[in-house]
C-alpha positions in Angstrom: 137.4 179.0 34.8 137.5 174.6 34.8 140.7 173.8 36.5 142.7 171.7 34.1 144.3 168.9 36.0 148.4 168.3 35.0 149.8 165.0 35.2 153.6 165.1 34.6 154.6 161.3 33.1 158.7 162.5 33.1 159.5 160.2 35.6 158.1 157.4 33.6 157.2 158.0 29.9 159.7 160.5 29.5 162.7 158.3 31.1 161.7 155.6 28.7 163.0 158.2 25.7 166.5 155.8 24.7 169.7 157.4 27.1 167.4 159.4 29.3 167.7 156.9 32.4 168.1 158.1 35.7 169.4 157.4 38.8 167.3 157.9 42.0 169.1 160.7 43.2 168.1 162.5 39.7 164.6 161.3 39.8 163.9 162.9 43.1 166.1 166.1 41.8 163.5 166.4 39.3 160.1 165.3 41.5 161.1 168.1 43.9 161.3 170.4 40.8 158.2 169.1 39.6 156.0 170.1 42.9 157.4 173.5 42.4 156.2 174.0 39.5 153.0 172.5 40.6 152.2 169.2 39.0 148.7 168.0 40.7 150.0 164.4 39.8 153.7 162.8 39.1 153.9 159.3 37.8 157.2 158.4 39.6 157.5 155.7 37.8 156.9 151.9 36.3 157.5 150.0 39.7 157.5 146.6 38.6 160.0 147.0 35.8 163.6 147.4 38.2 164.2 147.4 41.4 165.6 150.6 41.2 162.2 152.0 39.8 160.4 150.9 42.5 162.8 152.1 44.9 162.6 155.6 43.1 159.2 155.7 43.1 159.2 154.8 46.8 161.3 157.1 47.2 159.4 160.4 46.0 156.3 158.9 47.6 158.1 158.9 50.5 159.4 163.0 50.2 156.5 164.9 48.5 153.2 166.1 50.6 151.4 168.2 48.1 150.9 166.6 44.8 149.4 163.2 44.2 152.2 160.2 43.7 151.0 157.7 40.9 152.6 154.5 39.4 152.0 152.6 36.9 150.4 148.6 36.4 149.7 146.6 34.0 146.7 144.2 34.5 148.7 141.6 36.5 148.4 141.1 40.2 151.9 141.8 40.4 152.2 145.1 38.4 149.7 146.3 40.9 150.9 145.2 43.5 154.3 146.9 43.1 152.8 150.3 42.6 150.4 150.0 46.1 153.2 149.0 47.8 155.8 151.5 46.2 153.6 154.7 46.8 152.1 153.0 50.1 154.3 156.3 52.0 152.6 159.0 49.8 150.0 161.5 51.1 148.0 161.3 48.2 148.5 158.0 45.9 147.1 156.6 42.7 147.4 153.1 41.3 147.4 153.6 36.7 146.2 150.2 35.3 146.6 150.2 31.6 145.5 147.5 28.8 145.3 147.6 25.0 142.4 147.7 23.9 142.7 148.8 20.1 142.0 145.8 17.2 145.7 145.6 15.7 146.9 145.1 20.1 144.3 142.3 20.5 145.0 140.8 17.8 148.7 140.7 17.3 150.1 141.6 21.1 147.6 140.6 23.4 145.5 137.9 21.4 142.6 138.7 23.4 139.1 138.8 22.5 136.5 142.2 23.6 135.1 140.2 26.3 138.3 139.1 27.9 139.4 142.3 27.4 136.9 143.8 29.3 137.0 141.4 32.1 140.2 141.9 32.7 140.1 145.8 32.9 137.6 145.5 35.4 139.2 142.4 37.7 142.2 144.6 37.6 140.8 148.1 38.2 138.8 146.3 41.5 142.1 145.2 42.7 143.8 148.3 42.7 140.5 149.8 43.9 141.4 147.4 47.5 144.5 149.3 47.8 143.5 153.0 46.8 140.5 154.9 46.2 142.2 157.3 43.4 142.3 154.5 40.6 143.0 155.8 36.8 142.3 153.1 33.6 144.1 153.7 30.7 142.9 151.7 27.4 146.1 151.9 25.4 145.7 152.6 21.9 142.5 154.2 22.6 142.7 156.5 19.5 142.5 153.3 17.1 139.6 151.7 19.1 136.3 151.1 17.6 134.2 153.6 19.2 131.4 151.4 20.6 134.0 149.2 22.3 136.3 151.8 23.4 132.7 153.4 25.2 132.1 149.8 26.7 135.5 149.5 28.1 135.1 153.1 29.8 131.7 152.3 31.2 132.7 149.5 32.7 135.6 150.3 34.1 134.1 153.0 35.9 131.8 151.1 37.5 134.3 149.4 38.8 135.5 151.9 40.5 138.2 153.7 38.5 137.9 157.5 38.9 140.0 159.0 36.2 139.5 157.2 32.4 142.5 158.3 30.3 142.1 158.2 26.6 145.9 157.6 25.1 146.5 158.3 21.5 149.5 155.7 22.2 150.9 155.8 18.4 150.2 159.6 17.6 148.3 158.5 15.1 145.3 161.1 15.6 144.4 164.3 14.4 143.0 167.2 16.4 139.6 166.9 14.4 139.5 163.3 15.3 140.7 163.4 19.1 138.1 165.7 19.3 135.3 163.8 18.4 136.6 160.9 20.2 136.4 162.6 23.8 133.1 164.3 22.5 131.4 161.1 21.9 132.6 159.2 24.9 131.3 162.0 26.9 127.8 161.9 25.0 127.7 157.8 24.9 129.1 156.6 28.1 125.9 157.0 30.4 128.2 157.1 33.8 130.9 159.5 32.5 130.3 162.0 34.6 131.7 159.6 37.8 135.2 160.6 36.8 138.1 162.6 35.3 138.1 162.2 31.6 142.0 162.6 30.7 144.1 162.3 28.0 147.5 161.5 27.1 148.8 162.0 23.8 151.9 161.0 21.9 153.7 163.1 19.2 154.6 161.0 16.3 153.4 163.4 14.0 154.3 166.4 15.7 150.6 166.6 17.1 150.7 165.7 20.8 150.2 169.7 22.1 146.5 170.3 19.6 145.8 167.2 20.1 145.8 167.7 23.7 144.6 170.9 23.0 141.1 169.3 21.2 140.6 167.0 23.7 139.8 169.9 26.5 137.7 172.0 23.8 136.0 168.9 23.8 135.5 168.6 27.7 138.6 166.3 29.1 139.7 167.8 32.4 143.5 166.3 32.8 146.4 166.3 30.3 149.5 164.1 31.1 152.3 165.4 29.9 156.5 165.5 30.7 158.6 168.1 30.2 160.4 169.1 27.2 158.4 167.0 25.6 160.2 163.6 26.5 158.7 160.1 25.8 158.9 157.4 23.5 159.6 157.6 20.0 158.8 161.2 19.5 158.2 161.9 22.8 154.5 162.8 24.5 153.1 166.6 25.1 155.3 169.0 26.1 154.1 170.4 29.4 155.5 173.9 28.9 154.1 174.4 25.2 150.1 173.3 26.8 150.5 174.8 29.5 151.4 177.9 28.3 148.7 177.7 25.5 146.5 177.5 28.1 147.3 180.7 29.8 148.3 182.4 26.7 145.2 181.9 25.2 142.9 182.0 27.9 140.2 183.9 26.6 139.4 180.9 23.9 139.8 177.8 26.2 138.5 179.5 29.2 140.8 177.1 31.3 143.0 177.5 34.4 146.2 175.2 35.9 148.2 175.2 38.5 151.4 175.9 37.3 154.0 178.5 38.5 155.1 179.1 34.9 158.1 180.9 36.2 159.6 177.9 37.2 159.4 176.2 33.5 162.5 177.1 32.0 164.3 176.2 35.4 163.1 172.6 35.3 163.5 172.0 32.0 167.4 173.3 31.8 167.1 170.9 35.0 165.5 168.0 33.1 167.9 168.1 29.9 170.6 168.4 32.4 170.3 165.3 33.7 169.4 163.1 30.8 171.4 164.9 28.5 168.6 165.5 26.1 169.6 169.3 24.9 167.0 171.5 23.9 166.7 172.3 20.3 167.3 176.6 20.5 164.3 177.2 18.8 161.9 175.3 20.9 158.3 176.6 22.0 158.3 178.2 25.3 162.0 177.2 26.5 164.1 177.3 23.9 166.9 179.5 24.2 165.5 181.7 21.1 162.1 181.5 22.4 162.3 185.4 22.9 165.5 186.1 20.8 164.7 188.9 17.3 167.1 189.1 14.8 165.1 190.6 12.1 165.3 194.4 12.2 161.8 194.8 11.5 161.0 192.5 14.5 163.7 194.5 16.8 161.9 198.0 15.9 158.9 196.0 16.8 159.2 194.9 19.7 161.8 198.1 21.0 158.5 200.2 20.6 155.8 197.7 22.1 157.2 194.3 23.0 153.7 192.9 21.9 154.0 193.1 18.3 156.2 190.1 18.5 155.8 188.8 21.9 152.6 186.6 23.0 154.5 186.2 26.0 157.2 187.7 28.5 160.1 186.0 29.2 159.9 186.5 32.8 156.7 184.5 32.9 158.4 181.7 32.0 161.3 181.9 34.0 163.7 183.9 31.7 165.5 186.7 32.7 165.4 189.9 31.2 168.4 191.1 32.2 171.3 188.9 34.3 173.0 190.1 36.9 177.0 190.4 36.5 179.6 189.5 38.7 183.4 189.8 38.6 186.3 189.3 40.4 186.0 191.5 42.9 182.9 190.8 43.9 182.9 189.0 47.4 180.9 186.8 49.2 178.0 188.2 50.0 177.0 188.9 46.6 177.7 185.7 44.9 175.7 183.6 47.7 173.0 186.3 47.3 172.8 185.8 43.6 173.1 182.0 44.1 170.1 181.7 46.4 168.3 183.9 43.7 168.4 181.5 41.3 167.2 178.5 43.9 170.3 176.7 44.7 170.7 175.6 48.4 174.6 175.1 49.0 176.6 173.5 52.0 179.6 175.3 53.3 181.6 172.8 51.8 179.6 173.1 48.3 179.8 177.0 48.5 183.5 177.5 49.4 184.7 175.0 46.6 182.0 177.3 44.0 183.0 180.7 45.1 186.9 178.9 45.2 185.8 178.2 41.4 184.2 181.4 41.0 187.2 183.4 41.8 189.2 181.3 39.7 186.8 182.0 36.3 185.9 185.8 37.3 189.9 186.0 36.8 189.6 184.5 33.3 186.5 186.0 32.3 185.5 190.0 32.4 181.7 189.1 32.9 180.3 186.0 35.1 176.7 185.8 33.8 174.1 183.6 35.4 174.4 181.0 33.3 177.9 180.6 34.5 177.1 180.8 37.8 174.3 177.9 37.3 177.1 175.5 35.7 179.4 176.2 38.7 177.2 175.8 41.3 175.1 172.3 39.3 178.8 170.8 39.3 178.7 171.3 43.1 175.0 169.9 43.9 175.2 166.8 41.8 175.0 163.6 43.5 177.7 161.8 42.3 180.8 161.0 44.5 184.3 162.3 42.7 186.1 158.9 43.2 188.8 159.9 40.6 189.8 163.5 40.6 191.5 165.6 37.8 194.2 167.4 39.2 195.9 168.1 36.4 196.5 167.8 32.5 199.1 169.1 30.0 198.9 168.2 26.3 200.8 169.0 23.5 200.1 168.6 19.6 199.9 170.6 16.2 200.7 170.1 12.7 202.9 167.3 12.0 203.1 166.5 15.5 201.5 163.7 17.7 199.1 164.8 19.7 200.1 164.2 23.4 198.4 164.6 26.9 200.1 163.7 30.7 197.3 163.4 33.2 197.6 163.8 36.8 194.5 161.8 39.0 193.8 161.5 42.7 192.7 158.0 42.7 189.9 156.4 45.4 192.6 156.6 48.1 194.0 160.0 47.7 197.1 158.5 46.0 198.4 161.0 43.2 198.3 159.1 39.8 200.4 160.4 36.8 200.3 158.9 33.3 200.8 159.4 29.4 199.3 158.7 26.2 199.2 159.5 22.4 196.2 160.6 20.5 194.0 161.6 17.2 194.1 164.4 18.6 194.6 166.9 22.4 191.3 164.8 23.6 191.7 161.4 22.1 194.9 161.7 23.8 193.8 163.2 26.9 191.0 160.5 27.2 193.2 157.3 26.6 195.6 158.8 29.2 192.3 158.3 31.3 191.4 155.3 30.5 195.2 154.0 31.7 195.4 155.7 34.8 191.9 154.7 36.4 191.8 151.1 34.2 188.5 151.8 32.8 188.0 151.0 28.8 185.5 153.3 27.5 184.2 153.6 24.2 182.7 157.6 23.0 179.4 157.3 21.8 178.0 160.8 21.8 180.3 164.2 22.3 178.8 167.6 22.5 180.0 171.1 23.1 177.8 174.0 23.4 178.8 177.6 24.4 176.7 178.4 28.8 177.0 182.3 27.5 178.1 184.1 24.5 181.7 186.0 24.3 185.1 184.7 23.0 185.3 184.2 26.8 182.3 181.7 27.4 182.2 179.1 29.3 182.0 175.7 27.6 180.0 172.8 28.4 181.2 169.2 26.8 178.5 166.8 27.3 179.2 163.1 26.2 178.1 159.7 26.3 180.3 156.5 27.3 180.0 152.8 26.5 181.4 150.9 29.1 181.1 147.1 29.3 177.9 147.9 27.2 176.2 150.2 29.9 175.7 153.8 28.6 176.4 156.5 31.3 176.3 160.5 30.4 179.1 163.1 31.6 179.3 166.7 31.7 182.1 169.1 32.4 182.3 173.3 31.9 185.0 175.6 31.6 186.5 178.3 29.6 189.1 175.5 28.0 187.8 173.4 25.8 189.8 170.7 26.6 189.8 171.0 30.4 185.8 170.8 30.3 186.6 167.2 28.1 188.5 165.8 30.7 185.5 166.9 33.3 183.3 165.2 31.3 185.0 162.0 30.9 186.0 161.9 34.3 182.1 162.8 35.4 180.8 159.7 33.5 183.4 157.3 34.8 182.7 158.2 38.2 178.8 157.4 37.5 179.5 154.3 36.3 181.7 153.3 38.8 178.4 155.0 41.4 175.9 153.3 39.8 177.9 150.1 40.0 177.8 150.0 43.1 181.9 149.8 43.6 182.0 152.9 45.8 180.0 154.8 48.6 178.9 158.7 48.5 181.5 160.2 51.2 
């Protein structure tokens, strides 16, 4: 079978989706996910745009051996520049030089002519070519491109050294049809074509990005960039678990392999939405959490006598369990670092006496520990974020004709035991302004989300939430059985980012 080369944009396109920022701790968190899972190439990231994302990308180029470390340039000295000098550490680097190249981008945004345009793909791919050999051209908007100058642009820019072409339907405008066609005539009309790796990179605007993907390779493109879950601008780009998987699913039409442990894509996609709080609709392709649930009766007879009536796929390819191993309280130590291990957490012996501390503590409140509670306990232990405040504890009071009250006890930076009180709307209006007075941080709740980590009366609960403070957005997440007490997680989670990424404290 052609090997089908996947390049993983999550770091870059999909961080640019609004509220999915992250911090370089989280990027690495996921690039180290990411070469499990086997990406052959991870755009770390936009160097020249922040500081911090050049320091990010540095960062991963700087950790990860096996996969190849891009970054991406615009066709500015500068731009490229920043990315040779970002992913200088990396084993295996590539410099992505982009520029527009459709009418309604030279016209309106660039206010370029063809030949100017073509000139400056070419000074701009040589220049990265003196810092790099592996040199990928992208020609944004290529979908809406005249076809003879879209073919002129690739030539060229291959002869100028630039070993992978990626064709970018920027707008998701495209339909498979049309993608096809455009790949199929590049690859009959561009006489040197055959000096690179013909790749594509589709957005999904209409809800195409996958078969659009999809076309391209039936039509003979070798790479597909991609990000998990379907992150990206807009819309978002194509979802690496839903090509992939059609890929290997359907194997006997496309004829093509990858590289991808696909048991791993469930685990770095929970990981992914995890940390840029972009939940996962249930009934998403691959990795939704009713990806491999039946309801019907017709479908549970189904699959209870052949799973394949209903089932393309097993769960356990994809890194879902069939069946979950259950602790309780008297289960000791052995077992629960066992099970922890399983499911690829690495723990200190700090980390692990605080989770099996909480552990204890829930397997008393719960009859069932289920994995997915043992993956919240154990996440709330490996994050990177220093706990600068501390909830020790909270009591609130309200009710029918009542006002709701909360009194909130903190540990503040200097181990110095806070205790304040405060009215609300309600138990967590209250229990958030008593916050707010007792670390003297105004926030303002933009987003607020609870979602049940396992099923039973008993579940855990995870509040995810969104803060405005001082106009900076930073994300929280807390889990327990109470409601309330996973609130006050949360909000105390996002203050302490915001006081992290601030810069006003230090990780002990």
């Amino acid at each position: 079978m052609d090997e089908i080369i996947i390049f993983d944009t999550t770091l870059r396109d999909g961080e640019q989706s609004p509220g999915c920022s992250m911090n370089t701790a989280e990027k690495l968190e996921v690039a180290r996910a990411l070469d499990l899972l086997g990406v052959d190439v991870i755009e770390a990231g936009f160097p020249i745009s922040s500081p911090d994302d050049w320091k990010a990308v540095n960062e991963v180029a700087k950790t990860l051996t096996r996969p190849v470390i891009c970054g991406l340039a615009r066709c500015t000295q500068g731009d490229v520049e920043a990315v040779a000098t970002a992913i200088e550490p990396a084993r295996h680097k590539r410099i992505h030089v982009f520029l527009a190249t459709s009418e309604i981008h030279r016209k309106y945004k660039l206010e370029m002519a063809k030949p100017e345009i073509v000139r400056r793909a070419v000074e701009y791919v040589k220049l990265a070519k003196s810092f790099v050999s592996d040199v990928e051209f992208s020609p944004e908007d290529a979908a809406r491109t005249e076809p003879d100058f879209l073919s002129e642009v690739v030539q060229a820019v291959i002869d100028a050294g630039a070993t992978t072409v990626n064709i970018p339907d920027t707008v998701g405008y495209s339909v498979p049809s049309l993608f096809r066609e455009v790949i199929a005539t590049l690859l009959a009309k561009v006489p040197n074509i055959a000096r690179c790796t013909l790749a594509v990179h589709c957005h999904n605007d209409l809800g195409l990005a996958v078969a659009n993907s999809l076309a391209a390779v039936e039509a003979g493109a070798r790479q597909i960039e991609c990000t998990i879950n379907g992150l990206g601008e807009r819309a978002g780009n194509c979802a690496l678990e839903e090509v992939v998987m059609a890929l290997k699913v359907r194997g006997d039409h496309f004829g093509k392999s990858v590289h991808i442990d696909t048991t791993r894509l469930v685990p770095t996609s929970k990981l992914v939405s995890r940390l840029t709080g972009m939940h996962v609709q249930r009934n998403k392709a691959v990795v939704g959490e009713n990806a491999f649930a039946h309801e019907a009766g017709i479908h549970q007879h189904g699959v209870m006598k052949e799973r394949t009536t209903y089932e393309i796929m097993r769960p356990e390819d994809v890194g879902f369990a069939e069946s979950k191993l259950v602790l309780g309280k008297h289960s000791g130590r052995h077992a629960f670092k066992k099970r922890v291990e399983e499911l690829g957490y690495t723990l200190s012996e700090e980390q692990f006496e605080r989770a099996f501390r909480y552990f204890k503590d829930l397997a008393d409140r719960k009859k069932e520990v289920f994995d997915e509670d043992l993956k919240a306990i154990v996440q709330d232990e490996v994050q990177e974020i220093p706990q600068t405040w501390e909830l020790v504890s909270f009591h609130t009071s309200s009710g029918i004709g009542t006002i709701p009250t909360a009194t909130v006890r903190m540990k503040n930076p200097d181990g110095k035991l806070l205790t304040d009180a405060a009215c609300g709307d309600g138990p967590v209006d209250a229990i958030y302004n008593t916050i707010e007075r007792v670390t003297g941080i105004s926030a303002r709740l933009t987003d607020y989300a609870i979602r049940a980590v396992t099923g039973g009366k008993d579940a855990q609960g995870e509040v995810s939430l969104a803060l405005d403070i001082g106009g900076k957005t930073v994300r929280g997440r807390g889990v327990s059985t109470d409601i309330l007490e996973g609130s006050a997680k949360a909000f105390v989670n996002a203050i302490n980012l915001y006081l992290f990424q601030a810069g006003g404290v230090e990780k002990k």
